[in-house]
Structures are given as C-alpha cells and as structure tokens.
C-alpha positions in Angstrom: 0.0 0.0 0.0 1.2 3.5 -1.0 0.9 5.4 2.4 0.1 9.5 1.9 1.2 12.2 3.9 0.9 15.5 4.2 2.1 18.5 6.4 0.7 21.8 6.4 0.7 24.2 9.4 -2.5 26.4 8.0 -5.3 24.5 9.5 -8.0 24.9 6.3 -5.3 24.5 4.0 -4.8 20.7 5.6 -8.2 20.0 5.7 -8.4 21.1 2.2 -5.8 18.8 1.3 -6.9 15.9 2.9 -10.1 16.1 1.1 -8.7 16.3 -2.1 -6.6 13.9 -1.3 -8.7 10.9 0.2 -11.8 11.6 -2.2 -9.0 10.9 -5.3 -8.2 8.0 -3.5 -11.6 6.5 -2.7 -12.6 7.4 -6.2 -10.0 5.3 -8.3 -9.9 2.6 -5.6 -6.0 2.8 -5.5 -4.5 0.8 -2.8 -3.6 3.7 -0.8 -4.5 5.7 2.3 -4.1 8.6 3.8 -2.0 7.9 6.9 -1.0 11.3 8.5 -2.3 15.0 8.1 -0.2 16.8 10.1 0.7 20.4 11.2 3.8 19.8 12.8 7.0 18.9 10.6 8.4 16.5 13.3 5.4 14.6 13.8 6.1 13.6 10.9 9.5 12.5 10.9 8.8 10.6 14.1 6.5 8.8 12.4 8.8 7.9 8.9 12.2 7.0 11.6 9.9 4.9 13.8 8.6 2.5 10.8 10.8 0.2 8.4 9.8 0.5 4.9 7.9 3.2 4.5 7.1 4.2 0.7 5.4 7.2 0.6 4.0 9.9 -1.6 4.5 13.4 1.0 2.9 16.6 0.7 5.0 19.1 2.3 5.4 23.4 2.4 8.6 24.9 2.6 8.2 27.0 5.6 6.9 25.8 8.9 6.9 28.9 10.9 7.9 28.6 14.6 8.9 25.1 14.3 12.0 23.4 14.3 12.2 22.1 11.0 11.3 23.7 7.7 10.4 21.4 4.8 13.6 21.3 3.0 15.0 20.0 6.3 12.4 17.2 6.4 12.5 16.8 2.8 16.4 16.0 3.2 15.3 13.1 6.2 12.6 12.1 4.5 14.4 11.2 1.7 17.1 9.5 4.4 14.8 7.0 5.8 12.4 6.3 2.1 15.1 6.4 -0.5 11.6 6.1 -3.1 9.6 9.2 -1.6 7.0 10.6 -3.4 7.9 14.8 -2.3 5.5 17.3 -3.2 6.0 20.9 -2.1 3.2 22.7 -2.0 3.9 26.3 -1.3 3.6 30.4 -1.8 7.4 29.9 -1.3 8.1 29.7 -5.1 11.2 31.3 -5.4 12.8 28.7 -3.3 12.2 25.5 -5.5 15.6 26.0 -6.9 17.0 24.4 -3.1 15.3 21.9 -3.6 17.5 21.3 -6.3 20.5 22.3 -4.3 19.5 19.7 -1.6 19.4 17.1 -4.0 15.6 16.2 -3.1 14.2 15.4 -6.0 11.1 16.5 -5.6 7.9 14.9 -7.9 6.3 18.4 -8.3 6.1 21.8 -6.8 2.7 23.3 -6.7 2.4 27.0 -6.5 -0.6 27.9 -3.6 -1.1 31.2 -5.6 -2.2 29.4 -8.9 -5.8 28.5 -7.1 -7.6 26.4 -5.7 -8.3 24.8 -8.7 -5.3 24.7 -10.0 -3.7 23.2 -7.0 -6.7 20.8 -6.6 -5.8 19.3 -10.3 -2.2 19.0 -9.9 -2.4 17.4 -6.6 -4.7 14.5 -8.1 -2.4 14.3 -11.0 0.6 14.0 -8.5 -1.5 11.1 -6.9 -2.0 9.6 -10.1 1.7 9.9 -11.3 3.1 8.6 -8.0 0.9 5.5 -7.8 1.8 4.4 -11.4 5.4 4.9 -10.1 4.9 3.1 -7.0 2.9 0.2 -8.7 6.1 -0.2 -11.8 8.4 0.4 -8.7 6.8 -2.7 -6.9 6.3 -5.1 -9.9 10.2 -4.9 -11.1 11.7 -5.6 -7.2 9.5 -8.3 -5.7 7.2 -10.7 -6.8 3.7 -9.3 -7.5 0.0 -10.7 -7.2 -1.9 -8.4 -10.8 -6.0 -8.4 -10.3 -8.1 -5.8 -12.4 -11.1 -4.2 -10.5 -13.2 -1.3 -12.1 -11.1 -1.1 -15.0 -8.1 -0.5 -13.3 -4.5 -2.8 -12.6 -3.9 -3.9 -9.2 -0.4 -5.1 -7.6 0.3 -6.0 -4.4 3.1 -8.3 -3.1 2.6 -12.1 -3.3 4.2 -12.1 0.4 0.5 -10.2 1.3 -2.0 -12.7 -0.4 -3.0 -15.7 1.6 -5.5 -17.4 -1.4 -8.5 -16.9 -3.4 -11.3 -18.1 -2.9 -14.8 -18.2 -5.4 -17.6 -16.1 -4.6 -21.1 -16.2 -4.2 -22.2 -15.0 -7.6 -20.8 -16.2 -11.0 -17.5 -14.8 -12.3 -16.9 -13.5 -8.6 -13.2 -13.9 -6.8 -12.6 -13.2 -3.3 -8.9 -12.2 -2.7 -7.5 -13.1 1.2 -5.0 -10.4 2.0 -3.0 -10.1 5.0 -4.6 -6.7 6.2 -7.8 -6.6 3.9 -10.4 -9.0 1.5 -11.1 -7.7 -2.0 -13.7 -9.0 -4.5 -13.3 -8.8 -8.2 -14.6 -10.3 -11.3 -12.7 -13.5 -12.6 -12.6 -17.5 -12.4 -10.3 -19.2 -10.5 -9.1 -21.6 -13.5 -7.9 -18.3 -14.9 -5.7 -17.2 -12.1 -4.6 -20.7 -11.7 -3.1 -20.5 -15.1 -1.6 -17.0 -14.5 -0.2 -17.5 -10.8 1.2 -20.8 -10.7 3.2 -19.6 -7.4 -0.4 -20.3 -5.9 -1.6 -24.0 -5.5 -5.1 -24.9 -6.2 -6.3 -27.4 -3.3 -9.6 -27.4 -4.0 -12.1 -26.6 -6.5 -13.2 -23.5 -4.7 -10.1 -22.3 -3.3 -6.4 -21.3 -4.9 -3.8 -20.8 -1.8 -0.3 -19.3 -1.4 2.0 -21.8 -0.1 4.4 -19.3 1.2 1.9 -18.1 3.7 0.2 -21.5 5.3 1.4 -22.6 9.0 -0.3 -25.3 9.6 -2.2 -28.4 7.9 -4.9 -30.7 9.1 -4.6 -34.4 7.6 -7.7 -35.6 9.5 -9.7 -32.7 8.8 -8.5 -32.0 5.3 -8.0 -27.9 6.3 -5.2 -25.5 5.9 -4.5 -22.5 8.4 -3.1 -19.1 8.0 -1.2 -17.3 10.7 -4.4 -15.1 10.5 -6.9 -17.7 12.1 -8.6 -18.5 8.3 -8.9 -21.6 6.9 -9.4 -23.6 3.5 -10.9 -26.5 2.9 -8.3 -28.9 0.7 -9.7 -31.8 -1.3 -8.3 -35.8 -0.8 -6.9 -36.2 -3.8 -4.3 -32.3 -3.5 -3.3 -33.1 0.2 -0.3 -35.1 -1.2 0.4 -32.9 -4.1 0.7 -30.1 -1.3 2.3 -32.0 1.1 4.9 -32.9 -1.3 5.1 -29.0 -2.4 5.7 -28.2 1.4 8.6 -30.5 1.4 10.3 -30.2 -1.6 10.4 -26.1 -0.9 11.6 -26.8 2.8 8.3 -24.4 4.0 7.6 -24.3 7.8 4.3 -25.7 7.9 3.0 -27.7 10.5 1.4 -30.7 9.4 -0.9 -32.9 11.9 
C-alpha cells in the first residue's frame, strides 16, 4: 500500500488537502491511504524514523513557521529514511524551489498555492495519479507481485500479502485473502490458476499461497493461516501439497 502524507501548518489548507486527497483516492480505488495529516514537521519524521519501509507519496510546504524544521529539512530526512519518496512541495514559497534542487531532493512536483484552488486541486490528483503508477512499476520490477483488475483498473500488491482466493457467491466473482484486507473482483479461478502458478489450487473453490500457510490438518482436510482462516483442501491435492511443502523446505505444521 502507498501510504500518503501531508504536512501543512494552515489548518484549512490541511483540511483542504486531505479532502482532495482521500476523495482521489476513494474514487480510483488505489490501494492507498491517507496515513498522517499533520501540522507539525516533526510529527512527521517521528513517524517515517519509527517505521521500516515506509514508501510514501509526501505533501509538504517549505516553511513551517515557529517550528523546528522547515520542509527542506524534512524533505532532506525524509528522503534518508524512504530512499523512493514521493515529495511534493506545496507552497507560496516559489522562489525557493531552486534548493530543492540544491538539496538534491528530487522532488515529484512543486505546486504553486497562488495558482488556485483549482489549479492546485488538479495538480495534486495528478501527482497522486503519477506517484501511484510509479509506486505500482516500482513494486512489480523488485519483488514478486500478485496483478487483479477491479473497475477497469491494474492492481499489484506483493505475493508475500495474499494468503489465497477463494470463489464467490455469484458467478465470475473472486474473493482475494490479503493479509490486512479482503477484496472481491470479477474473474474465475481456473484463470488465475493459469496466471499465478506460485499459488496452489487445493480445491475446487479455493487457490492458496503456499508461502503463507502454517499449519495443515490431515484428519480434517484444512489449511490454516497465521491469521486464524482456513481452507478447505480436497483428498486427492493433500499429497500434491504436502509434497510442495517438502520439496520447498516451508515451515508448515502438518498434523
């Protein structure tokens, strides 16, 4: 998930922000969130040095008046801690873009406050757009990737998050198991079977991830996730899967 930030010490101009920002998102169903809408820089930084792996897309002004740390400064951390942050200044401050230059920030954009609300309101949903597409290309070229399309638009998350697929109530209908969420999209599980052979079919009904199962019942023909779910696996794959969980050395329980 592409985590969004954005610090801005004008309390209407945050809230303005944040609604542009999580009604983009909710729109285009990106797998993103809004995570912290700040007013103070170092709340902020707290937050990025206190968590491993952060990749963000940050909305940050130049000038925090008062505080400690202006946004070049956090900028220049930022960019310490997430080596592929997302910066976008957004600022009256134009005549200072050049540092970030200087500073070797590489920021995505720098929007101008004085253009409009408007203005600013279509390049920030741009910058959104942009940085997703980034973040998605980013993810599919260093780790292994789960694709599903929903509402016209190309999902990927990391094939370390799914933990299987399952069919769903009406025809055509796929229920994806994530570690922190459960999506539904249109597709048939033969399909995905065919297009994700990291993932094992053990039953008719349900397409697993290997990778992420900790335990298996013989007796009662189930496999567990560290989660609590469970999927039901048919006689005749529990010694194809068995013999899977061997032959890749997976710790997996088996009783």
């Amino acid at each position: 998930m592409l985590k969004t930030f954005v610090v801005e010490d004008d309390s209407e101009q945050l809230a303005t922000l944040k609604q542009i920002i999580t009604n983009h998102i909710m729109i285009n169903d990106f797998d993103m969130e809004l995570t912290l809408a700040t007013g103070q820089a170092q709340t902020l930084l707290d937050y990025v040095q206190s968590h491993e792996s952060v990749e963000g897309l940050y909305f940050l002004d130049i000038e925090y008046p008062g505080q400690d740390l202006n946004g070049l400064s956090l900028a220049t951390k930022i960019r310490e801690a997430d080596v592929n942050a997302k910066i976008v200044f957004v600022s009256t401050h134009s005549e200072m873009s050049f540092l970030t230059f200087e500073r070797r920030i590489e920021p995505l954009d720098f929007i101008v406050k004085d253009l409009g609300q408007d203005t600013v309101k279509a390049k920030v949903e741009t910058d959104i757009r942009v940085a997703y597409e980034r973040y998605t290309k980013q993810g599919a070229t260093s780790k292994a990737m789960f694709s599903y399309s929903k509402g016209g638009q190309l999902f990927n998350v990391p094939l370390e998050q799914v933990l299987f697929i399952e069919t769903g109530t009406s025809r055509n209908k796929l229920v994806l198991h994530l570690l922190d969420r459960i999506v539904q999209y249109n597709g048939k599980i033969s399909d995905e079977t065919v297009a994700h052979p990291e993932l094992f079919r053990v039953h008719k009904s349900f397409l697993v991830n290997p990778q992420m199962l900790v335990r298996i019942d013989k007796q009662h023909q189930l496999g567990y996730f560290e989660n609590g779910e469970t999927v039901d696996i048919a006689i005749r794959k529990m010694h194809d899967l068995v013999a899977l969980i061997k032959q890749s050395d997976l710790s997996v329980t088996m009783d």
